[in-house]
Every structure is written in C-alpha cells, then in structure tokens.
N, C-alpha and C positions, 0 to 999 in steps of 0.2 A: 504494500500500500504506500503510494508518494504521499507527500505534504508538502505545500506549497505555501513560505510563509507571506511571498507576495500577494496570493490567491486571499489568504488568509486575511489578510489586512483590506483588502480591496471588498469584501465581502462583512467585513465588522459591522458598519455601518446599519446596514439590512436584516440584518439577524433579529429574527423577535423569538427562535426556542433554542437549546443549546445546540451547539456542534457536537456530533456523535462520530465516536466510527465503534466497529463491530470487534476487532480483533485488539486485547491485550490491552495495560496500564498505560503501556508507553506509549503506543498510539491513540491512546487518547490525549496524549498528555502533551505529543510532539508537534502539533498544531499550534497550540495557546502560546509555547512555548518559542517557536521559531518566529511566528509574529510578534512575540515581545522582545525577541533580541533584536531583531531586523530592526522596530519601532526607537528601542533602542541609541541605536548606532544612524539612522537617520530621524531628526526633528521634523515631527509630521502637523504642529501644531494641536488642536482641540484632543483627537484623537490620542498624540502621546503626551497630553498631560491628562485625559483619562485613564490612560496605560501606567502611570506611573502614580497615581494616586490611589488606583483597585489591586494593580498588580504586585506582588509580592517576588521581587529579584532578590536572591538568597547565592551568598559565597560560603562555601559548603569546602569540605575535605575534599580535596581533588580525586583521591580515591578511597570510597566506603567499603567497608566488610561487614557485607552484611550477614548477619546470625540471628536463625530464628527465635521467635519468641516464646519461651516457656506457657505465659499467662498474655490473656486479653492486654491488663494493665502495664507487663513490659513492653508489650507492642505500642500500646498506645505513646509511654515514654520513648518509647526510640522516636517513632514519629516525631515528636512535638520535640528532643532535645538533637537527636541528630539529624533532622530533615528540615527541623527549622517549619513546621507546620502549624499554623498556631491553634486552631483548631479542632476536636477528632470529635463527630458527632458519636449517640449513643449505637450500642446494639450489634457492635462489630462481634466475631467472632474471632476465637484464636489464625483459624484456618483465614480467615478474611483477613486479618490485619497484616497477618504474615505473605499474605501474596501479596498488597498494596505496597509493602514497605520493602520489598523483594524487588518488584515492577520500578519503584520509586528510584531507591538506590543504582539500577541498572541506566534509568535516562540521566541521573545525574553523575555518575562516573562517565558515560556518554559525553556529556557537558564539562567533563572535569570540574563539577562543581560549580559552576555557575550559570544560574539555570534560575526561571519564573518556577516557583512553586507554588501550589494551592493554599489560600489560605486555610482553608477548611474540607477536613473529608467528613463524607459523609457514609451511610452504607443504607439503602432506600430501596423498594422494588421498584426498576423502572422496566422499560421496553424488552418484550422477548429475547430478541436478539440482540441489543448492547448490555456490551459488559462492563464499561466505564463510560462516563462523560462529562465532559467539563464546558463548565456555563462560561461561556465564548460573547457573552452579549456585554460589552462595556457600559452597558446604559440600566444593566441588571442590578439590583441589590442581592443577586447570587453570584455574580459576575466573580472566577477564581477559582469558584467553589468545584469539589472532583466529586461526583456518585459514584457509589458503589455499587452494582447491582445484583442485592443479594438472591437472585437466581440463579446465578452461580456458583453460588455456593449452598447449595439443597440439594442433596441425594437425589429426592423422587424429580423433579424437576429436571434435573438433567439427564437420567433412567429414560425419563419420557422423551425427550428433545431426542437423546441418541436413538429410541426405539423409531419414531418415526422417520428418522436419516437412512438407519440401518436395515429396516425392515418395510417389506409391501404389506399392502394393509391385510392380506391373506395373512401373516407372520412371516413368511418363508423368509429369506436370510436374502439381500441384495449381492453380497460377495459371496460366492464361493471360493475354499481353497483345494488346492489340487494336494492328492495325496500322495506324489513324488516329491516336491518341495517346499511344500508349505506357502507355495507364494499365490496368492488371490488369482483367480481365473476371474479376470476383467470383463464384465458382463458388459448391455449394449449401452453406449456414455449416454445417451438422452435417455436413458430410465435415472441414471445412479446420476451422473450431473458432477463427475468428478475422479481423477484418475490418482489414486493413491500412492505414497511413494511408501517406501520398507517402514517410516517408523510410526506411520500411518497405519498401514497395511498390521503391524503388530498391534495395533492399539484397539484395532476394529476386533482382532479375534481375540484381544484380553474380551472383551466384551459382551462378544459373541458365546465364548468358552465359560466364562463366570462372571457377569455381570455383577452381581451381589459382592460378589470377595475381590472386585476392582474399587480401589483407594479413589475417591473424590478429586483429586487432581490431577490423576490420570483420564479421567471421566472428562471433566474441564478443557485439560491437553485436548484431546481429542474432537471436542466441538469445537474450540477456535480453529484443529488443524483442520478440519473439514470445514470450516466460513474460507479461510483463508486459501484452501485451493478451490472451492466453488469459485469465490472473487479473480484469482487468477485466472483459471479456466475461463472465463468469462470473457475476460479482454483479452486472452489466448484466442479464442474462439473467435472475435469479431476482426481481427486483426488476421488472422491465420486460419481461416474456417478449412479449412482442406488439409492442412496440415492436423490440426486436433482431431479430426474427423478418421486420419489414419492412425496415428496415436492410439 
C-alpha cells in the first residue's frame, strides 16, 4: 500500500470522517505522519499552524526495544512514558496494547525517532474491515486521535471473518492441499480472489487443521495477509489482467 504525503495534505482540507486504511498500525499511522513532516519542512500557512497546534511531533530514542507487556497497566506505561502518548483510553486488552505498542515502536525506529504521534489511543468497535485509524480531519476535536478496532482482537469475530474467506457457503474448504507436498492446489482465482504465497498458504491450513488450538495472532496475521494480497491482486489485475489470469 503507497502513501502519499502530498496527496495527503492536498486532501486535509475536505475531509469530514477519518482516513482509514485496512492493513496494520503503521499504515495507519504513515499517512498523518508523512503529511506532518512534509507540512513541517514547508510553511503552508493556516493549515501548518493547525498542524502544529493539534499535532503532537515527539523526538523519541532513535532506536526502541520493544518488550512485551506482562499487565494491561505496563503497557499502558510504556505507551505514555516511552512513546510519549499522552493519552490511553479505557478497555485495552493485554493482547491489544501489546500489538499497538509493537506496531508503534516499528514506524518510529522507521523514523529514527522523530515522528507525529497520536495524542490519544483509543480501542472502540469501529468498521469491519479497518483495523486502525487515525482522525486525519484538522478541523476535528478528535483530530491525532488513533482507534483501535477491537474486532480484532475477538476470537469469535475473526473465526467468522476467516470462515467466510476460507470456506463456500456449502462448508467445503476453498484451498485444497495436494498430498505429495503439502502445497495448496490453486483453485479457479475469481472464486478465491487471491493467490497465496508459503506463509500464507501455512497459515490457511493452521486453520483449516485446528482452528480452535490457533493463537489469536496468528488468526489476525492471516486476515491482514489475505486484505493485503486481495488489495494487490487487485491493481495486479487491472494493470496486468493476462498476466494474473495465467498466474
């Protein structure tokens, strides 16, 4: 997925609900953020002294080590004392705090530290398919602000999302594997809408094999990696329809 901090700034303006995207922390996170350095480093008038009166620019450790958190409460302290976040709404979970702060730590060793950070997390049910997103509206009184979308982090919720990806509505199984190698026998792309690669391809038959006795983050792994080759495939497809169609 691109992001374009030009694109970004050129569009602020207009904005009346947040900017989303579907896949991971950082990419949520990489938008707000490119448009606040760019704004930055060029004086845009109105706009960067909204930008600099909502936004929270933070000079962080050039490089974090990040280490999970025992308790809710140490997570939440990491956040607020090493991320420099001033905010952590209520209701996070161990498993939650620990992927936000995970995610976090990754854009801002990215950034060597110096990097727009949220002033406030929050962790809410929002849209099916976003997993994070950051209120992108400078004219917002949530404007900074990063959701958490605790669908993500629910067992039965993502059970369901993966059963409908992986399964026809008959049950029967979308992938087969071959029993010489184990590697998926690629059924026809415009039923399944996406071509798997090995660590993919493992993640579907944890799933398939013992859905119940697969860990929650592997469950998680597995629907961002299957939005994120949908979304490829996709501009594959429109760009290269012959090519993908042999594929």
């Amino acid at each position: 997925m691109e992001f374009s901090a030009e694109k970004t700034i050129k569009k602020e303006k207009g904005l009346s609900k947040w900017q989303k995207w579907t896949i991971g922390l950082g990419s949520a996170l990489a938008g707000i953020i490119a448009a606040g350095v760019l704004i930055r480093k060029h004086e845009t008038g109105k706009l960067t002294k909204l930008y600099n009166e909502k936004m929270q620019f933070v000079n962080l450790a050039e490089k974090i080590d990040f280490k999970e958190a025992k308790t809710v409460d140490e997570g939440i302290k990491f956040a607020k004392e090493v991320l420099k976040i001033g905010e952590v709404g209520d209701g996070f979970t161990l498993d939650a705090i620990n992927y936000v702060n995970k995610g976090l730590v990754d854009v801002a060793n990215a950034n060597k530290g110096h990097l727009f950070m949220p002033k406030k997390l929050i962790f809410e049910e929002l849209e099916e398919d976003v997993s994070a997103q950051v209120c992108g509206n400078v004219y917002s009184n949530r404007f900074g602000e990063f959701a958490i979308n605790k669908r993500f982090f629910d067992t039965k919720v993502l059970d369901e999302k993966l059963k409908k990806i992986l399964f026809y509505s008959d049950g029967k199984q979308k992938f087969k594997f071959s029993n010489k190698d184990g590697e998926i026998d690629i059924p026809m792309l415009l039923n399944v809408g996406m071509v798997p690669d090995k660590k993919c391809e493992s993640l579907i038959k944890q799933f398939y094999e013992n859905s119940a006795g697969m860990n929650i983050a592997d469950k998680r792994k597995l629907v961002h990696t299957i939005s994120a080759h949908n979304e490829a495939l996709n501009g594959q497809f429109e760009r290269f329809p012959l090519d993908t169609l042999k594929k």
